[in-house]
TITITI-122417 format. One record per residue (C-alpha): y, x, z; residue number from 1; residue in one letter. Coordinates in steps of 0.25 Angstrom, whole numbers, plus 5000, padded with zeros to 4 digits. Each point is the difference from the previous one (the first is absolute). Layout:
r py: Y	px: X	pz: Z	pos: NUM	code: a
...
//
This chain:
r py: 5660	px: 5197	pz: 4981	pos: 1	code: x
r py: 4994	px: 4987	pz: 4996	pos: 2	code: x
r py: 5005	px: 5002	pz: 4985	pos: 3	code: x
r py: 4991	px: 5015	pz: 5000	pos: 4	code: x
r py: 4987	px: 4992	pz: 5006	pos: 5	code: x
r py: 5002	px: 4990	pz: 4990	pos: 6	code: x
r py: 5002	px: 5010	pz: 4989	pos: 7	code: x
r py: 4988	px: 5008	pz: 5006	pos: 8	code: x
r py: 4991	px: 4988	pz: 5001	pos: 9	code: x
r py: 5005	px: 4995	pz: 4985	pos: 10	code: x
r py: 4995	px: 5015	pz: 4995	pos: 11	code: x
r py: 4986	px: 5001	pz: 5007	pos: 12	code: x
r py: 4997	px: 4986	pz: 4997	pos: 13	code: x
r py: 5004	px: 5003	pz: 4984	pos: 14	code: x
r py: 4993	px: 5013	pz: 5002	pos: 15	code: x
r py: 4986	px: 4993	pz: 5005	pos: 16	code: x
r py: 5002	px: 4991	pz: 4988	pos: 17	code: x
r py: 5001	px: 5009	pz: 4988	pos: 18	code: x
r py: 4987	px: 5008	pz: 5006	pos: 19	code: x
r py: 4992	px: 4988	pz: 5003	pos: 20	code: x
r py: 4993	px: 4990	pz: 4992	pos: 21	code: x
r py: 5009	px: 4986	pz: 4998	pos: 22	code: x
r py: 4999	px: 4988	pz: 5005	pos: 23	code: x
r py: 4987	px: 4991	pz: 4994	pos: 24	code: x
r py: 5001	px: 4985	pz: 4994	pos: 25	code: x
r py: 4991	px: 4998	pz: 5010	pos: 26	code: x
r py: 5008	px: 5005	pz: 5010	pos: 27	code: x
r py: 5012	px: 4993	pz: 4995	pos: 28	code: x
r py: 4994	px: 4986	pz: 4999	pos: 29	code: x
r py: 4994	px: 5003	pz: 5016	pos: 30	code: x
r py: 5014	px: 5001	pz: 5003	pos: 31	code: x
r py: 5007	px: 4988	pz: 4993	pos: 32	code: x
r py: 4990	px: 4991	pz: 5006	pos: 33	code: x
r py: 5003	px: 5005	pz: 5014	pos: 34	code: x
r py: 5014	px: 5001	pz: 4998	pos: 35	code: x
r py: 4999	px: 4985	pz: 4994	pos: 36	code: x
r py: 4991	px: 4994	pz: 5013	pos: 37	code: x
r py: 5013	px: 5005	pz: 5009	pos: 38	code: x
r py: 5010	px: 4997	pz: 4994	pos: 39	code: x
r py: 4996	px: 4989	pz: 4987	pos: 40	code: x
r py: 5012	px: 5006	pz: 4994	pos: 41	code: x
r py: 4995	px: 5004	pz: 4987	pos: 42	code: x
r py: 5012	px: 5005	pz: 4992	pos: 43	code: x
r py: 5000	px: 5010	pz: 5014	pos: 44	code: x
r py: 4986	px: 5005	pz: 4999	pos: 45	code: x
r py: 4998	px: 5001	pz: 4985	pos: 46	code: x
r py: 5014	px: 5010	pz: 5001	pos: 47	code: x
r py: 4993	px: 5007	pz: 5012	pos: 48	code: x
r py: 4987	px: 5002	pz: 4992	pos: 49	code: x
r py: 5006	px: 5005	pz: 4989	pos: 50	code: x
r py: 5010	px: 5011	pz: 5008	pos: 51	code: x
r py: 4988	px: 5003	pz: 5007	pos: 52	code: x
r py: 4995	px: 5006	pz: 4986	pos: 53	code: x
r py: 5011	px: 5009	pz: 5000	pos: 54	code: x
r py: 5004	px: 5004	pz: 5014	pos: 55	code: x
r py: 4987	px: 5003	pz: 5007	pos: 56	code: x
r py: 4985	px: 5005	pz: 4997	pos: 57	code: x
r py: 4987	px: 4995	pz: 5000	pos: 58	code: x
r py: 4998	px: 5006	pz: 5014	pos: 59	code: x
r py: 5012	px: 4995	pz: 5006	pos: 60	code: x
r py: 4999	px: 4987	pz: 4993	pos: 61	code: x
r py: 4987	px: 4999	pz: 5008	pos: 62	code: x
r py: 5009	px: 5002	pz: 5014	pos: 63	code: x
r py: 5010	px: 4990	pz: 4996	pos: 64	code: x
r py: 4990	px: 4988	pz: 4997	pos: 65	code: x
r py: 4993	px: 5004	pz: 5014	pos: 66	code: x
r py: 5014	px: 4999	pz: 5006	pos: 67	code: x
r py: 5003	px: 4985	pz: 4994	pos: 68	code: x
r py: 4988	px: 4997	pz: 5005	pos: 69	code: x
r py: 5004	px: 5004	pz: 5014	pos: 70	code: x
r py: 4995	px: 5013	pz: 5002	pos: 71	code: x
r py: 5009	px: 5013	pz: 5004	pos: 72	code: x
r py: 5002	px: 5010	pz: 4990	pos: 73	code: x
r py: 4995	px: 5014	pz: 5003	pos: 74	code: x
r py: 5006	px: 5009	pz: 5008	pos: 75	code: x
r py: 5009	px: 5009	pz: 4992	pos: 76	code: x
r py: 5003	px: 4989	pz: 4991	pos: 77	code: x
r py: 5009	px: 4992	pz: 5006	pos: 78	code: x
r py: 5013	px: 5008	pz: 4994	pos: 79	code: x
r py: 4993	px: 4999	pz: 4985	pos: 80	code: x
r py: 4996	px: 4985	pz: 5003	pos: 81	code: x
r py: 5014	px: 4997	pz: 5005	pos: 82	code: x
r py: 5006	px: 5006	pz: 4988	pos: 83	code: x
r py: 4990	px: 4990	pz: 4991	pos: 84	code: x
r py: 5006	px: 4989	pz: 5007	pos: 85	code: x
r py: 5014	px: 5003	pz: 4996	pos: 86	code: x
r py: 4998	px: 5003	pz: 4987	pos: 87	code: x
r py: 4991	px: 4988	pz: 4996	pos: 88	code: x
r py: 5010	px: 4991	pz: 5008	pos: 89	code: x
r py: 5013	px: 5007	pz: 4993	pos: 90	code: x
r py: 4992	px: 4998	pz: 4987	pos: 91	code: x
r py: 4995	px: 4986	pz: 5002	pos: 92	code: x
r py: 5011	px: 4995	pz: 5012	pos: 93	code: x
r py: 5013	px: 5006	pz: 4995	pos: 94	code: x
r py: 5008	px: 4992	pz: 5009	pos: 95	code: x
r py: 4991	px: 5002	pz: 5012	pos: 96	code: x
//
């Protein structure tokens, strides 16, 4: 069951992708420098940034920068966010 949600979650969240706008080098910059003032891992934020660009949208780059900086994601993102998490930690945290 948790392998269909996955898969579910993985084909809405490329869905939304393809027919939104991607992520900005605004955005992306945003999201290094507030991956970098948690963690000062470097090497980890500039991997996150960049599978940022190519996991999520503009939209939901938004929600995940609101989220590092403390705030809950939306209702009815949750699966979608969760699903962000994985992948950018199975890109960036292979051993993780």
């Amino acid at each position: 069951m948790k392998k269909i949600v996955t898969l579910i979650a993985a084909l809405a969240l490329g869905t939304a992708a393809a027919q939104a706008a991607p992520p900005t080098a605004e955005q992306r910059d945003e999201f290094y420098k507030v991956c970098f003032s948690i963690s000062e891992n470097a090497e980890l934020c500039n991997c996150k940034a960049d599978a940022a660009l190519t996991l999520i949208d503009s939209d939901f780059m938004a929600i995940v920068v609101a989220a590092m900086k403390g705030k809950t994601p939306p209702d009815g993102s949750y699966v979608a966010y969760n699903e962000y998490v994985a992948q950018s930690n199975k890109i960036c945290k292979p051993n993780y």
